[in-house]
N, C-alpha and C positions, 0 to 999 in steps of 0.2 A: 371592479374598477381597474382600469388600467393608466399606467403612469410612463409619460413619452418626455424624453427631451425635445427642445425643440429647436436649437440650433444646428441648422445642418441636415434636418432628419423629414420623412414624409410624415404629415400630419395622420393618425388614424382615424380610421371612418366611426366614430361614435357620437354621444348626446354628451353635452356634460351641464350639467343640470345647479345653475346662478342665482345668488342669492341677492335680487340686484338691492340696490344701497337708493335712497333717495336721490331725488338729485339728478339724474341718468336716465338717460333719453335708453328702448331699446335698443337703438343704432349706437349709441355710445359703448351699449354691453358686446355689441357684436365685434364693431372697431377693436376694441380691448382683446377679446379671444381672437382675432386675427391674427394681431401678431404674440399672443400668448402661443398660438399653435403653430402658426408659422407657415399659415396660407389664409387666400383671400376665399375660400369657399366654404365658408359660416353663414348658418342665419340663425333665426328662430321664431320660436311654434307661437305666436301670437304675443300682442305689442301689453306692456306695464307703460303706462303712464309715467312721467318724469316723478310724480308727487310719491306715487307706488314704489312697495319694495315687496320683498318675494319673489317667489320660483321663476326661473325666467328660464326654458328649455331652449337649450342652443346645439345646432346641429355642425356637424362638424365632418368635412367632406360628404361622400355617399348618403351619412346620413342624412342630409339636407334632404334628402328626397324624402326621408321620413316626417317632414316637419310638419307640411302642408295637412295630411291626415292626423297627426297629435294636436293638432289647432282645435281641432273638430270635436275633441274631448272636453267629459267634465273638467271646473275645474272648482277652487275651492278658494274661500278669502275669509279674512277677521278684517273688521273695518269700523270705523267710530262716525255717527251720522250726529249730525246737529242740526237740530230741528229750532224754528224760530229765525232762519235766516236763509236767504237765496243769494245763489252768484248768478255771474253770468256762464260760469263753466259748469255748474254743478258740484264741483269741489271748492277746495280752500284756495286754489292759487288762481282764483279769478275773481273780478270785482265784485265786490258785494250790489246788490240789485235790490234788495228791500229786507227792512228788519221791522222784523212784526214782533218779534220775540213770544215767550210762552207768557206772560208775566197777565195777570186775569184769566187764562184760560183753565182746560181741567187739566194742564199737564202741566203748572204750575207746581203742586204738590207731587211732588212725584212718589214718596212713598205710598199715598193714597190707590186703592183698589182702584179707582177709575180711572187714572190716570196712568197708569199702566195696562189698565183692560185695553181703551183707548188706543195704546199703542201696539198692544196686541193683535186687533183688529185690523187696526191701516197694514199692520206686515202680515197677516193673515190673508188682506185683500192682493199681494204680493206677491204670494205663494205658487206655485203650481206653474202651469203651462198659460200663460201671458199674452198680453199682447203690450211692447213697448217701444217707446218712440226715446231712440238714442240723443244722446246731448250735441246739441248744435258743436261742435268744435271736436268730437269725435272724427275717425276718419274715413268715416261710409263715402263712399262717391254718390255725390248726387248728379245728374246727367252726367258724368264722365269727371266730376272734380270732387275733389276733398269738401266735405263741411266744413273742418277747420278752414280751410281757405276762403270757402264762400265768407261762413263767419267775418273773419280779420277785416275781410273787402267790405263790410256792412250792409252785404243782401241779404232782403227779406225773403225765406223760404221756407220751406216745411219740410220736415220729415216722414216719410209715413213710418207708420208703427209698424214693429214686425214678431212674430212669436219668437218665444224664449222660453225655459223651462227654469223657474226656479223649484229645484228640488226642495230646499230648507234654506232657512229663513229666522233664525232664531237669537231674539234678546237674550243680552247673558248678562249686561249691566247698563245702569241709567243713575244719571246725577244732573243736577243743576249747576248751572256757572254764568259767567258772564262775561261775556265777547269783549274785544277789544274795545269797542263801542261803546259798552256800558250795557248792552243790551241785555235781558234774562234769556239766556240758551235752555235748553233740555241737551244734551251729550248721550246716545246712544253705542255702547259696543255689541257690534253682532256679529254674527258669521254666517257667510251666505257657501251654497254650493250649488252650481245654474249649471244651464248648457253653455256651449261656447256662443260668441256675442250677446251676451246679457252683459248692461254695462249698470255697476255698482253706483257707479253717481246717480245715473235714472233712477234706481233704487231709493237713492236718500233724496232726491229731487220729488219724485210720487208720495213717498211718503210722507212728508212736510206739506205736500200739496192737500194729499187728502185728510191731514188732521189740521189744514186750514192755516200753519202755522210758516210755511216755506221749508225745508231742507234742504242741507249739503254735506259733502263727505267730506271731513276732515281729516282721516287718516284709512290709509288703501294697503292691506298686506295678503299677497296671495300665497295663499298656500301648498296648493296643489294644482297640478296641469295634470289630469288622468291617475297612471299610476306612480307618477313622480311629485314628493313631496317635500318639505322643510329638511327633513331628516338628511336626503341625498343633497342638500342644497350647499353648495360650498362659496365664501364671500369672492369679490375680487383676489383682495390681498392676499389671501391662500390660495387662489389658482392659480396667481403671476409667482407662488415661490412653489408650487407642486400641482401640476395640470392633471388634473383627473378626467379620464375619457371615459365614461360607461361602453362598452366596444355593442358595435351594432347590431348583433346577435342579442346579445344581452338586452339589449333596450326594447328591440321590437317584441322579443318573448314576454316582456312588464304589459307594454301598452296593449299589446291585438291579441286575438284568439290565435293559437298555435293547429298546424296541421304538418302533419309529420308525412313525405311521399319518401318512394324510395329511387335508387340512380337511376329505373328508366323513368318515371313519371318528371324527376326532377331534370332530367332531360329535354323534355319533350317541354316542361313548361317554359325554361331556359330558350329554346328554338320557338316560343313563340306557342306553341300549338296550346288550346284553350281543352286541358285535360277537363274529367268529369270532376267533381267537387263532391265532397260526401253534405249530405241535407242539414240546412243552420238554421233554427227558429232565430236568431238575431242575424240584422243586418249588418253592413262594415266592412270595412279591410281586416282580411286573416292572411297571418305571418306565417310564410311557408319555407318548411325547413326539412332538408334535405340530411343523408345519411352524415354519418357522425356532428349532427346536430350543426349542419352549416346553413344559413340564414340565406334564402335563396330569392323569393319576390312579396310582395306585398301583394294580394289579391281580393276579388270580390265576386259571389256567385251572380254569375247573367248566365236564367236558364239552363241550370244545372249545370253549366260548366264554368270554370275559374278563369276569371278576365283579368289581367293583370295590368294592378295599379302602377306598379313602378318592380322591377326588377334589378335585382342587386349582385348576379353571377358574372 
């Protein structure tokens, strides 16, 4: 990690990797390291919901170009699903839309063998390589606009479903409670690890669906974007009093395959020319780095040669 002032000074080209707080729009976390670092060329590698909190990777100068390609990465969440009730959002901060509750059904009892097998099954049916249809107020474009947006305006549309990869999927605690409403909940915490665009509410929206009961997610914490986790995650309030930069090197060697050329390859890749690549059973961008280990383009094999995603000399 590296540690920069930032009055007065050029921002460095690194990740620095947010542990965002409820409450906080992405754009709110990006606004904030603006002038934390003390330029306007920050983003980051895919959006946490205002409700969500967890890993929130933020690029920071040149790195920026690495963000687009880390979006594209697993990523990792603990999250609490309450089964027995629908919103209109899928989560807790939109209208409630029907409360069926668990109260007569078999997940009712919840220490009961069945009623956990039950619940095994719906997230079982979950599992794997998918096919899902995102939450209306999500922000896919549909013809050329936001969902959220259509949503708000009150058009009737559809989503189509798209693949997704839930890798795992796994219960780790279940109780019973009761809603605001009086209603009998079922309260699930699980931990989910998907591909990129698998959205967790869908998740607790199908599963409530197919144990007949409704779901929503109640609480959303991600944990991991790729190779950056909880551990490297630092809050606001200790960025705005010690700005830790992961430097760009550093970052891209975590996230991508490493391939090491030497001064004339790294030359020639530099000027553009589409060197030969050595043979990769895995697909993707590999981090290519040049003598004394300086971080040189982002690349991807087309027909045996190195096509360059973004370059950083």
């Amino acid at each position: 990690m590296t540690r920069k002032g930032r009055a007065g000074s050029t921002a460095p080209d690194g990740l620095v990797i947010v542990d965002k707080p409820a409450g906080f729009t992405s754009h709110d976390v990006v606004a904030k390291m603006r002038r934390f670092a003390g330029t306007r060329r920050v983003g980051h590698a895919g959006t946490l919901d205002p409700m969500a909190t967890g890993v929130l990777v933020i690029g920071v100068e040149k790195a920026t170009r690495l963000l687009g390609h880390l979006a594209l990465t697993e990523k990792g969440y603990s999250a609490t699903i309450r089964l027995g009730q629908t919103t209109v959002t899928d989560d807790a901060e939109g209208e409630i839309t029907s409360s069926a509750g668990v109260a007569g059904t078999a997940l009712t009892a919840v220490e009961a063998e069945e009623a956990v097998g039950a619940v095994k099954a719906g997230i079982a049916a979950l599992t794997g390589d998918i096919m899902q249809v995102p939450s209306k107020v999500s922000a896919i474009k549909i013809d050329g606009k936001r969902s959220y947006a259509r949503a708000r305006e009150g058009e009737d549309f559809e989503i189509p479903a798209r693949p997704v990869t839930v890798s795992s999927f796994t219960l780790h605690a279940h109780r019973e409670a009761k809603a605001e409403d009086g209603t009998p909940v079922l309260d699930l915490d699980v931990t989910v690890v998907c591909s990129s665009g698998t959205y967790i509410r869908a998740l607790a929206r199908d599963l409530g669906a197919g144990l007949g009961v409704g779901g929503h997610l109640t609480a959303l914490r991600r944990t991991r974007v790729g190779p950056y986790g909880l551990a490297a995650a630092r809050t606001l309030p200790q960025l705005e009093e010690s700005l830790q930069i992961m430097p760009i090197a550093e970052a891209a060697a975590a996230a991508f395959p490493r391939w090491d050329v030497d001064e004339d390859r790294a030359r020639l890749l530099g000027n553009g020319v589409r060197i030969g690549m050595p043979a990769r059973e895995e697909t993707g961008p590999v981090a290519v780095f040049g003598p004394e280990g300086r971080f040189l383009a982002l690349v991807e094999e087309h027909e045996g040669k190195a096509k360059s995603l973004a370059v950083f000399t």
